[in-house]
SERO-5277 format. One record per atom (N, C-alpha, C): x, y, z; residue in one letter. Coordinates in pm, whole numbers, padded with zeros to 5 digits, always signed. Example, Ala and Ser with C-alpha at 12.3 -4.5 7.8 and 13.67 -1.06 7.14 Angstrom:
! residues 2
+01319-00569+00780a;+01230-00450+00780a;+01320-00330+00780a;+01285-00225+00708s;+01367-00106+00714s;+01290+00003+00787s;
! end
This chain:
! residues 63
-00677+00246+01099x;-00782+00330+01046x;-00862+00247+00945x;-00989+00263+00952x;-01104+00179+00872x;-01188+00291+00805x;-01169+00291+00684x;-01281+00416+00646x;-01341+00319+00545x;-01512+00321+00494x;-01566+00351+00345x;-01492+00391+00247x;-01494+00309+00158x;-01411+00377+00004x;-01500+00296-00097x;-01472+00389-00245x;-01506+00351-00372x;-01351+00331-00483x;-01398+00185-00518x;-01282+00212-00637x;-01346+00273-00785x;-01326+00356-00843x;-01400+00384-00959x;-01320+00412-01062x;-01304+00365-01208x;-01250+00326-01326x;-01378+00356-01428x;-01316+00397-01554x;-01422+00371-01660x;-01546+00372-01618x;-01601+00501-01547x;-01744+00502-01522x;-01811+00378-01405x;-01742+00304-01402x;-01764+00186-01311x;-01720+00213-01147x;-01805+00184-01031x;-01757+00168-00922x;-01776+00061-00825x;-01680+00042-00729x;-01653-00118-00659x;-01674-00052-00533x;-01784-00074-00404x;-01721-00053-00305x;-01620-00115-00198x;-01524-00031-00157x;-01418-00165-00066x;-01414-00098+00093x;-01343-00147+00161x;-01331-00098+00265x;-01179-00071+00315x;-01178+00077+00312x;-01017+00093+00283x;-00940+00090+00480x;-00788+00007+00467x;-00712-00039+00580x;-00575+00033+00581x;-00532+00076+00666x;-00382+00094+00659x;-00362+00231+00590x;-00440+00325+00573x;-00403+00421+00459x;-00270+00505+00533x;-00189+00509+00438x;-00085+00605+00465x;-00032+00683+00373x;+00068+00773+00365x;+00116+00855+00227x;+00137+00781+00075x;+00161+00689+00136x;+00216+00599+00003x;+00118+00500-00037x;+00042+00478+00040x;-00049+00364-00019x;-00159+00321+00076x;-00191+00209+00055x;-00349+00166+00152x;-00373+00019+00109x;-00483-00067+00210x;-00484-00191+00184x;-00641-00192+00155x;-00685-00247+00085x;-00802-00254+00008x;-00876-00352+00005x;-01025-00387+00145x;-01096-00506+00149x;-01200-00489+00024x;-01214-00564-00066x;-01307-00580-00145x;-01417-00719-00182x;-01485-00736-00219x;-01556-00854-00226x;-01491-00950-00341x;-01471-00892-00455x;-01411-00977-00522x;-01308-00861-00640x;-01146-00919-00579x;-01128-00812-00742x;-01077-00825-00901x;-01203-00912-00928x;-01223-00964-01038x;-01268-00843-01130x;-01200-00793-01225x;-01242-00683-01278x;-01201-00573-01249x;-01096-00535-01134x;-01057-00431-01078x;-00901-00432-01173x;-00939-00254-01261x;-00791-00226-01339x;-00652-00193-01243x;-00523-00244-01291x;-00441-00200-01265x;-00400-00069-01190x;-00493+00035-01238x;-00488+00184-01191x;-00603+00208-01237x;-00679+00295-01101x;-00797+00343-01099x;-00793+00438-00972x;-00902+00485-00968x;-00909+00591-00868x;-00980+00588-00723x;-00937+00593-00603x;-00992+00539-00510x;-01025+00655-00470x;-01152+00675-00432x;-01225+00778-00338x;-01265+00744-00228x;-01204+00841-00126x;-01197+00827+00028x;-01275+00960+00069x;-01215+01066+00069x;-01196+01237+00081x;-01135+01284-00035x;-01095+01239-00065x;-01021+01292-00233x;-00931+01183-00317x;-00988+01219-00404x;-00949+01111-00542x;-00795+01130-00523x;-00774+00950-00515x;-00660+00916-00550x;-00636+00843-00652x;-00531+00834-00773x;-00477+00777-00867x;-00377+00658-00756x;-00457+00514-00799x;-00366+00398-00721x;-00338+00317-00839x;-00222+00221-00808x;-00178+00083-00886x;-00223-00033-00774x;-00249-00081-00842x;-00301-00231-00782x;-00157-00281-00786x;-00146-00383-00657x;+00028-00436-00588x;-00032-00583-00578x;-00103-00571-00547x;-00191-00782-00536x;-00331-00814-00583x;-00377-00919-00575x;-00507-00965-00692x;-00560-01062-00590x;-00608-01046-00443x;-00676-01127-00361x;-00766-01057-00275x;-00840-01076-00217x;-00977-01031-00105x;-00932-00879-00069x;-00764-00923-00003x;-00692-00782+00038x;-00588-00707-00043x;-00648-00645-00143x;-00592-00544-00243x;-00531-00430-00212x;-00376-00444-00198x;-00307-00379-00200x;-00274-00246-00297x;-00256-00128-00272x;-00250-00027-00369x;-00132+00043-00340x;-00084+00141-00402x;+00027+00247-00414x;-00036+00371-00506x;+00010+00478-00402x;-00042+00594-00454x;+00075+00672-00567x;
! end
């Protein structure tokens, strides 16, 4: 599954392109995630509270 997503933190938003989503988590193409917090909120269809799991192109999350 390939959907559109926003990461959004502190008024700030990143768009990524969300991979893999499942109950527990999702894989997260972004351009760069330089600046992307630890936990922020990914909007798909409904706001999710994620932790960032890796710090490269493909950003791993946990819900």
């Amino acid at each position: 599954m390939v959907k559109a997503g926003t990461i959004s933190f502190g008024g700030a938003t990143i768009p990524c392109v969300v991979r893999n989503l499942s109950t527990v988590g999702a894989l997260l193409i972004v351009e760069s995630p330089l600046g992307i917090p630890r936990r922020f909120t990914l909007l798909v269809r409904l706001g999710l509270v994620c932790e960032g799991v890796s710090r490269d192109l493909d950003h791993g999350v946990s819900f």
